[in-house]
N, C-alpha and C positions, 0 to 999 in steps of 0.2 A: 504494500500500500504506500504512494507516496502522500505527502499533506504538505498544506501550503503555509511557509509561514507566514503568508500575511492574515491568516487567519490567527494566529498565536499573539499576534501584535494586537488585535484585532482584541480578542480577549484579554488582551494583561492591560490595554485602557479601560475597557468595560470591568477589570476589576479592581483600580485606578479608582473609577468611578462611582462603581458600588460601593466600595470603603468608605468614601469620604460620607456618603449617601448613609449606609450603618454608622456609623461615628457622628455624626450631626443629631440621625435620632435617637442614638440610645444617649449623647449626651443630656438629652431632656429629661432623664430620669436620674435620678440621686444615686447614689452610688452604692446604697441600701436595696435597692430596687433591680439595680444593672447585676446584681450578686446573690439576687434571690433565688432560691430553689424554684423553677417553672416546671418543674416535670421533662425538659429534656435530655435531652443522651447526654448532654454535661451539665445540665442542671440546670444554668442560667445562659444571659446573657453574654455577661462577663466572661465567664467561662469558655464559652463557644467559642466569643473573639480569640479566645485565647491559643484555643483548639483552630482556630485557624492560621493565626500565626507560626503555630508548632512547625503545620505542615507543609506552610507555605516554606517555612525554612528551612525544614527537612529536604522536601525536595529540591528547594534552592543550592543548599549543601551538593547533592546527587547529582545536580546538573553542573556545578559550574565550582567546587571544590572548593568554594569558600567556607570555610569554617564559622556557620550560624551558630549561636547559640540555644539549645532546646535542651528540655530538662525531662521528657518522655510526656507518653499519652496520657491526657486527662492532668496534666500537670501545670500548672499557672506558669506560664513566663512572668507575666506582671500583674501585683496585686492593684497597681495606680492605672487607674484609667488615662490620664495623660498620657503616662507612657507608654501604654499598650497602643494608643493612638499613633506616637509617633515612630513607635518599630511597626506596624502594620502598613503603617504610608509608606515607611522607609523600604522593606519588600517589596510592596507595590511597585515604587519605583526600579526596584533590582529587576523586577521580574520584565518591567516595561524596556530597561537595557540589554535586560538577557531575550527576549525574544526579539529584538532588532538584529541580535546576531546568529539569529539560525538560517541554518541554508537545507533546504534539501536532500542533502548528501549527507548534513551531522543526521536529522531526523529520522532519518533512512537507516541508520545505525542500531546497536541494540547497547541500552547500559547494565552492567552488572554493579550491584548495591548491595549491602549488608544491613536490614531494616533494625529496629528498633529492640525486638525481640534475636537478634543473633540470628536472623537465616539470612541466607544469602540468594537472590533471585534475580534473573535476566528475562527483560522485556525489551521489544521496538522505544527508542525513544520518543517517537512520533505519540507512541501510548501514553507514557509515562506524563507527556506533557499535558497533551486529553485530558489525562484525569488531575493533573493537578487543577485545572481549570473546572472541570465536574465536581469534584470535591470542594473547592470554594464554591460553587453557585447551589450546589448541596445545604452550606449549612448554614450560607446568608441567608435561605428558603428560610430554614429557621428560625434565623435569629427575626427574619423580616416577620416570622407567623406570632411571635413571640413580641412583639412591638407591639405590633398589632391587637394583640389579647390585650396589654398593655394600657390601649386605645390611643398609642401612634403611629401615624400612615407616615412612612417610609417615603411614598410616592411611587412616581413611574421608578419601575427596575425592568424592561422589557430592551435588550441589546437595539433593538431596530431605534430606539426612541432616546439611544444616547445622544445628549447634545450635539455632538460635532459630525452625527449623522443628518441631521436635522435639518 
């Protein structure tokens, strides 16, 4: 299978965009609220963010050998909302430099990784990148559904209807 990176580009703005989008409205809640047990797979809001970040720099690591910082699943990078704010933009932005430099020929590739749990596994990188993108719009769903019970609308999150589409 080939994949184009302008599609990759394509999604590391639109998750550029969702961030800030997440980050604006869970700012509206206290910080009591953003850390409350909702019933989902990480409990809260806070969490989730957090659990995104994890994995945003896990596979960050896997892609591009930098040395993130993660502390494993389900584990808080940051208990301060600020600063979970500005390592999740700061990602964003890695993620929006690292897919300007894919070509065809890396995605065409396969990476071998050592996960979190000590096994060791080889996938197409062209996949590996998919799903880091899947997995972010995975559990922004949540956090967006979790606003929302909340009784904060998010807004538009639909990729056709990001701004610079517009």
């Amino acid at each position: 299978m080939s994949a184009d990176p302008a599609l990759y580009r394509r999604m590391a703005a639109y998750n550029l965009w969702m961030s800030e989008k997440l980050y604006a409205a869970s700012g509206q809640m206290t910080d009591e609220e953003r850390k409350r047990d909702r019933g989902a797979f990480f409990k809260s809001v806070h969490s989730t963010l957090n659990h995104l970040l994890f994995a945003d720099r896990a596979w960050m690591s896997r892609f591009t050998g930098h040395p993130y910082e993660i502390k494993g699943m389900g584990v808080d990078l940051y208990a301060d909302f600020g600063g979970l704010k500005s390592a999740h933009l700061a990602i964003a932005g890695d993620i929006i430099a690292f897919t300007g430099t894919l070509t065809p020929e890396w995605l065409a590739g396969e990476l071998e990784w050592t996960n979190t749990r000590g096994l060791t596994k080889v996938r197409p990188k062209w996949l590996l990148v998919t799903h880091m993108f899947n997995h972010q719009t995975h559990h922004r769903g949540q956090i967006s559904t979790l606003l929302t019970q909340a009784g904060i609308d998010i807004g538009v999150t639909d990729l056709p209807f990001m701004p610079d589409l517009m």
